[in-house]
C-alpha positions in Angstrom: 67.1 91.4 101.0 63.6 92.9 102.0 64.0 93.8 105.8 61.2 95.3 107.8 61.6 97.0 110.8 59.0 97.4 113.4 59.5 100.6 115.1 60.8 104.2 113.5 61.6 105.2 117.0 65.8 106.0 117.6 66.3 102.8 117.5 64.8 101.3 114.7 66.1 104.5 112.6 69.5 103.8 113.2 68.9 100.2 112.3 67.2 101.3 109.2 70.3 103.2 108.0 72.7 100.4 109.0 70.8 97.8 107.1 70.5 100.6 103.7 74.6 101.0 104.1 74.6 97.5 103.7 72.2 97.5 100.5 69.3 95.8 101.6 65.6 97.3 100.8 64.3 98.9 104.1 60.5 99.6 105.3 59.8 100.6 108.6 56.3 100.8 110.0 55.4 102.6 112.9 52.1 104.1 114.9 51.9 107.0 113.5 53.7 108.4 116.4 57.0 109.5 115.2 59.9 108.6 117.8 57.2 109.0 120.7 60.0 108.1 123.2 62.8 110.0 121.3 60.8 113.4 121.6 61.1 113.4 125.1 64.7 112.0 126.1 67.2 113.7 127.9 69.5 113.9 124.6 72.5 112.3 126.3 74.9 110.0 124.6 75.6 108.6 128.4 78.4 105.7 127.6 80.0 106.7 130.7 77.3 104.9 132.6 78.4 101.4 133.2 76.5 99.9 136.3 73.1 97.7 136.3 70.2 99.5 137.7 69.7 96.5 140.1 71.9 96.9 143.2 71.7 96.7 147.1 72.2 100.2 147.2 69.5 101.0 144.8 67.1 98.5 146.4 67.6 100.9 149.8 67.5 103.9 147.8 64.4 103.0 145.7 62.9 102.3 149.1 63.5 105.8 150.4 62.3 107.3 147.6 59.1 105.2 147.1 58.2 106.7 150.7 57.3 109.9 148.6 54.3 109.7 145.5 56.4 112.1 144.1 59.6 111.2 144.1 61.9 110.2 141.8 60.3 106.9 142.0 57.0 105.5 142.3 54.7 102.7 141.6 51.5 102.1 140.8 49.3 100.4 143.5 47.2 98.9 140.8 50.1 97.9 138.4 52.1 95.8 141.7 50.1 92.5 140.7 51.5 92.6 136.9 55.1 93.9 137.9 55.2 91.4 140.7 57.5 88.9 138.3 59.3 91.5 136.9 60.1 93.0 140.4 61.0 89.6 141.8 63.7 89.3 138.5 65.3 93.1 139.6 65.8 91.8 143.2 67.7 88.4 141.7 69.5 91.1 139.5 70.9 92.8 142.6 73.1 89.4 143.8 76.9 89.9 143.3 77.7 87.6 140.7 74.2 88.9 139.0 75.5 92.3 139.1 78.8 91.2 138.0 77.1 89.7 134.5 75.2 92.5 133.5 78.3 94.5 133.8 80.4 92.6 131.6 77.2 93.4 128.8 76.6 96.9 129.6 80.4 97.7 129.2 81.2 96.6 125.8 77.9 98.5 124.6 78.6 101.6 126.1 82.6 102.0 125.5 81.2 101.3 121.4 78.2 103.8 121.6 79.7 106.8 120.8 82.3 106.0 118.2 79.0 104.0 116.7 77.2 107.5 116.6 80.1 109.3 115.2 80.3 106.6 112.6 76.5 107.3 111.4 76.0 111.1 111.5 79.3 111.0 109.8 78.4 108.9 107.1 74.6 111.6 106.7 76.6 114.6 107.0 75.0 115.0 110.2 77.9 115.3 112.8 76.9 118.6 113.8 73.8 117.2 115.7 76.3 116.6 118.3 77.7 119.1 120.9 81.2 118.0 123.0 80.9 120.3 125.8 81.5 116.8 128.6 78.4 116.3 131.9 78.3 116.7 135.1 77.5 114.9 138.0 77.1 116.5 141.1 76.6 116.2 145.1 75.4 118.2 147.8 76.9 115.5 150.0 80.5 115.0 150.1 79.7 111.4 151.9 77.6 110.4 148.7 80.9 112.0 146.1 82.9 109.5 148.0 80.8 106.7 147.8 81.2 106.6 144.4 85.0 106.9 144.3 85.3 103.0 143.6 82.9 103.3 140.2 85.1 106.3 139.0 88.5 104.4 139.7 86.4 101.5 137.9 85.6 104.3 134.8 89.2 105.7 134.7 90.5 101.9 134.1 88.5 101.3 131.0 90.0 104.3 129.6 86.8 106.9 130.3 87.9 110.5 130.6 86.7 112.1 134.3 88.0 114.8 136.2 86.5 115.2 140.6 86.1 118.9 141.3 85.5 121.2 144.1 82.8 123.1 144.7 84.5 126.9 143.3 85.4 124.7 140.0 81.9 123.4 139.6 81.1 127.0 139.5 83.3 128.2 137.0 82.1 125.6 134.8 78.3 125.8 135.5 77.8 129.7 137.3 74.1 129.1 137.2 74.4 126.3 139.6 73.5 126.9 143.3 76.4 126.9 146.0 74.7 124.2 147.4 76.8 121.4 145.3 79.7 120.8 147.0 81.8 118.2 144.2 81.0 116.9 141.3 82.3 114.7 138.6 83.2 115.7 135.3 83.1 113.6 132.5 84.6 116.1 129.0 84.3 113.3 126.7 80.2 112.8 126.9 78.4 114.4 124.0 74.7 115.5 124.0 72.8 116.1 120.8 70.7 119.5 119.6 67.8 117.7 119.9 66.5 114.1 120.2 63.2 114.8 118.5 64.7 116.4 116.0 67.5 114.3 115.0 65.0 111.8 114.6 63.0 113.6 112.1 65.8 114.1 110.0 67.3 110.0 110.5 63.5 109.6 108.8 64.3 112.2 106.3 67.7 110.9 105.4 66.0 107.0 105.4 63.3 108.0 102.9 65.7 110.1 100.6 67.8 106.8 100.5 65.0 104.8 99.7 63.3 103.4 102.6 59.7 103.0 102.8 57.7 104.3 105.5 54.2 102.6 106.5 51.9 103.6 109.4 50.0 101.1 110.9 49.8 99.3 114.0 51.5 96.2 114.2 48.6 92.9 116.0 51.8 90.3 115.3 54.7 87.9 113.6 53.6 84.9 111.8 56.1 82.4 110.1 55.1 80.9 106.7 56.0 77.9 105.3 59.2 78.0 104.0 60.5 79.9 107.1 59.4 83.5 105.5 58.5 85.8 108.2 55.0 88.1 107.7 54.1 91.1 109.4 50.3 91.1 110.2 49.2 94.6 110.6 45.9 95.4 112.4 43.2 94.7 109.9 44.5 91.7 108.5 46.9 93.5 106.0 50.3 91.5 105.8 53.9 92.4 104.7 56.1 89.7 104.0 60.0 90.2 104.3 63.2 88.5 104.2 64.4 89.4 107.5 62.4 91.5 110.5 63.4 93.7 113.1 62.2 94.1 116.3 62.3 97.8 117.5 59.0 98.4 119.1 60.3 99.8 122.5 58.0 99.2 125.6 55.5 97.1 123.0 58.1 94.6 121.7 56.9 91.9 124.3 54.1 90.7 122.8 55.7 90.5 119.7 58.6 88.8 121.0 55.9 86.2 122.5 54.6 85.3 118.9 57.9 84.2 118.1 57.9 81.8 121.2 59.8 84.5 123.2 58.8 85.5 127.3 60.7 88.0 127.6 60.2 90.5 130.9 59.8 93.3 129.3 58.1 95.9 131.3 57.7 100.0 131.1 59.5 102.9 132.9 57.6 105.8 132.2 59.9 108.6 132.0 58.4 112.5 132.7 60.2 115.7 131.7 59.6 119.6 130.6 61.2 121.4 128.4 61.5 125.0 128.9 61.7 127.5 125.7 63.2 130.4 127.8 64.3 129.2 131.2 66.1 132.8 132.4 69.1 130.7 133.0 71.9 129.2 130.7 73.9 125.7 131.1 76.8 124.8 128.8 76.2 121.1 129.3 73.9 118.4 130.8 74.1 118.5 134.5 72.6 114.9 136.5 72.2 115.6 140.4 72.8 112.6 141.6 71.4 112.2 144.8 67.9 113.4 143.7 68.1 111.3 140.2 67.4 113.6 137.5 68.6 115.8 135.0 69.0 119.4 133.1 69.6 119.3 129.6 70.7 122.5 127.5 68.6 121.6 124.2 68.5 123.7 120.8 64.5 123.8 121.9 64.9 124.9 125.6 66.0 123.3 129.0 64.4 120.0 129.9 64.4 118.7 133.2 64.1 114.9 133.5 64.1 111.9 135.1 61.6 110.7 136.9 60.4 107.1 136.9 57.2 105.8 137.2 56.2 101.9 137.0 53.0 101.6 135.3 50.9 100.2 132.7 51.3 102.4 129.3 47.9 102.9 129.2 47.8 104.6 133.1 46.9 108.2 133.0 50.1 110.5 133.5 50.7 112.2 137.4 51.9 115.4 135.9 52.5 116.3 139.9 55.9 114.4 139.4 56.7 117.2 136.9 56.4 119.7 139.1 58.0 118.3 141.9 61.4 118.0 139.7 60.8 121.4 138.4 60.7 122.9 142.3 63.9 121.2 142.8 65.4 122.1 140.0 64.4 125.7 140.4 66.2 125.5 144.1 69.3 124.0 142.4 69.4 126.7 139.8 68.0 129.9 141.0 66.7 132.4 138.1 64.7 129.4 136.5 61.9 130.0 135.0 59.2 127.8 133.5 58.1 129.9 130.2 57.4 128.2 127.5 57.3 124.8 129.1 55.9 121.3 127.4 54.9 118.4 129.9 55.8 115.6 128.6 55.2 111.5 129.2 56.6 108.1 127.7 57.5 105.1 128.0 61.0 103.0 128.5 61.0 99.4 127.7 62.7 98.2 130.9 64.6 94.7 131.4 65.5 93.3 135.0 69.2 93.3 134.5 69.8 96.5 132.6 70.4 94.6 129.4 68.3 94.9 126.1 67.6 92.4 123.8 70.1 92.2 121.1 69.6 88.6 119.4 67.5 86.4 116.9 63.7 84.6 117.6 63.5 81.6 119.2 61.6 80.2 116.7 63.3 82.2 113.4 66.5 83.2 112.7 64.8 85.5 110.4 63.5 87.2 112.8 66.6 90.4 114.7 65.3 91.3 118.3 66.6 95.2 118.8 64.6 96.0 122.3 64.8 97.2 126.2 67.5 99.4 126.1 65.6 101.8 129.1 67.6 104.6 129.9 70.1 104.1 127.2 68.3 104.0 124.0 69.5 106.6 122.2 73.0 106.3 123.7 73.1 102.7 122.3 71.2 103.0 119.4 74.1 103.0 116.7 76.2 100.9 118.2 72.8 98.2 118.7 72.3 99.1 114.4 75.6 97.9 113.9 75.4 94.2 116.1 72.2 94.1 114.0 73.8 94.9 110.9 76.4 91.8 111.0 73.0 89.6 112.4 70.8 90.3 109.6 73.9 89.6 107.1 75.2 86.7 109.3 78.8 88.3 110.0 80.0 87.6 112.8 79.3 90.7 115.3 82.4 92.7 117.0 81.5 91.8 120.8 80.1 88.8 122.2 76.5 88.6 122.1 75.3 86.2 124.4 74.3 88.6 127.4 72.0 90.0 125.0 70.7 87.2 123.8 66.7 86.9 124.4 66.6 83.4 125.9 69.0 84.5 128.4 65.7 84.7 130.5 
């Protein structure tokens, strides 16, 4: 079959590769802007992360930290209007038996994601792209370690590797840490890649050497012919028609979705970081401070710091003030850093209410493989999300349950 894929972010490459394993001609048409959102992620195969985003707890946390513009989370005044719905969706998220659902569909994902990953850089020759040196995460406050006691008994029972250390252990593993951190939790089995952005550009490489056709051009919608074949309208009325499309289009999948008689709530984190060519300082592995909600990552192209979140339209201007207020903290929690050789950058997450992407077929054509609003965990569920789209484009039946992915769940 002809399939076209909309999006050559990390997403839709891994995709593109599953669906050429399975012999199928692949095009995949992006912007123009290779990977936008891969360039700029942390680089962290997280699977060990296996709660919602919508909680009590975060609900009083987010408050606290809305108090400050530059904080690890802000919104736009301007933007509340438009996020109202989707805001009103996170707080119904939140409810027990709510939290309890989007559980039992981030779990399978992320216990898969990793062994999915191996799986494809395996198969490219590419397993190299991934380093096996574990994360941490770690607390100033002892109060807020053992808070989070019941989620690591909850980790260790689904088989996830952790170890709790002191504060002298923490050192021995991370020097360059400040003695600030009193415990931390230590996860060996999470793997990070060299680099996000460039992994992409060689999953493009490898897809064009194995035949897959790359188009840019900007994507105005989804139309249906008769006979059920599905058409890609590109801006300027050129069309592509296909056997089977996917999806991939990140943070702009919504209005595609919506052409295919889909509302889905898709809405956008925009996500900051910097990347620092010669930080002064050295880090064996990615470390996430918990209590402050962002991370340092030890890249083959310098140490990013990231995390911030920022609710606002993708056309907003960027606040590159939240920037430096991660890099001041992150310069107090590693002392030495330096900012030389640092790149600002912006993008965009495409964000869903209950921490769940959209992992199904169209409303109105089966045809038609959604592969959207994974958030913070797109490139840690990208090969695992290429294989459940793999068995939906050939009509296998898929290795875990896909109903709370499915996008009329909404």
């Amino acid at each position: 079959m002809h399939v076209v894929i909309i999006g050559a972010g990390i997403i839709g490459l891994a995709v593109a590769h599953k669906l050429l394993d399975q012999g199928h001609a692949v095009t995949l048409i992006d912007r123009g802007e290779l990977s936008a959102a891969s360039r700029g992620n942390a680089g962290i195969i997280a699977h060990v992360d296996i709660q919602p985003l919508a909680s009590p707890q975060m609900i009083l946390q987010a408050a606290r930290w809305l108090i400050d513009p530059v904080g690890p989370l802000s919104v736009r005044p301007a933007y509340l209007p438009r996020l109202a719905p989707w805001l009103a969706r996170f707080l119904l998220a939140s409810t027990p038996s709510r939290i309890e659902r989007s559980k039992q569909g981030i779990i399978p994902l992320q216990l898969m994601a990793l062994p999915a990953w191996e799986r494809l850089l395996s198969r490219l020759g590419l397993r190299r792209e991934l380093n096996r040196n574990g994360m941490l995460y770690v607390f100033e406050s002892i109060e807020a370690f053992e808070a989070m006691k019941p989620v690591y008994r909850e980790q260790v029972e689904l088989g996830i590797q952790l170890e709790l250390v002191d504060g002298t252990v923490l050192r021995t593993l991370e020097p360059a840490l400040s003695d600030r951190f009193q415990r931390a939790a230590f996860f060996p089995g999470v793997a990070h890649v060299n680099d996000p952005f460039d992994l992409a550009v060689k999953l493009t490489s490898a897809a064009s050497d194995r035949g897959a056709q790359l188009v840019e051009g900007s994507v105005s919608g989804i139309a249906i012919a008769s006979g059920d074949e599905p058409i890609v309208v590109l801006e300027g009325g050129r069309t592509i028609s296909a056997d089977r499309i996917v999806v991939a289009a990140g943070a702009w999948s919504k209005r595609l979705a919506a052409c295919l008689g889909d509302k889905i709530p898709l809405d956008t984190e925009r996500g900051y970081n910097t990347t620092i060519a010669a930080p002064g300082v050295t880090l064996s592995r990615p470390v996430m401070f918990e209590e402050h909600a962002f991370v340092l990552s030890p890249l083959r192209t310098g140490l990013r710091v990231g995390g911030a979140v920022e609710l606002a339209s993708t056309s907003a201007s960027p606040n590159w003030q939240r920037v430096e207020a991660m890099l001041a903290k992150a310069q107090a929690f590693v002392p030495g850093l330096r900012d030389e050789g640092r790149v600002d950058w912006m993008g965009c997450r495409p964000s869903l209410p209950d921490s769940l992407p959209v992992i199904s077929t169209a409303r109105w054509s089966s045809k038609v493989v959604y592969a959207f609003g994974h958030a913070h965990h797109g490139l840690t569920q990208a090969a695992i999300t290429a294989e459940l789209v793999g068995a939906l484009v050939a009509e296998q039946a898929p290795p875990i349950d896909l109903t709370p992915y499915n996008a009329q769940r909404f």
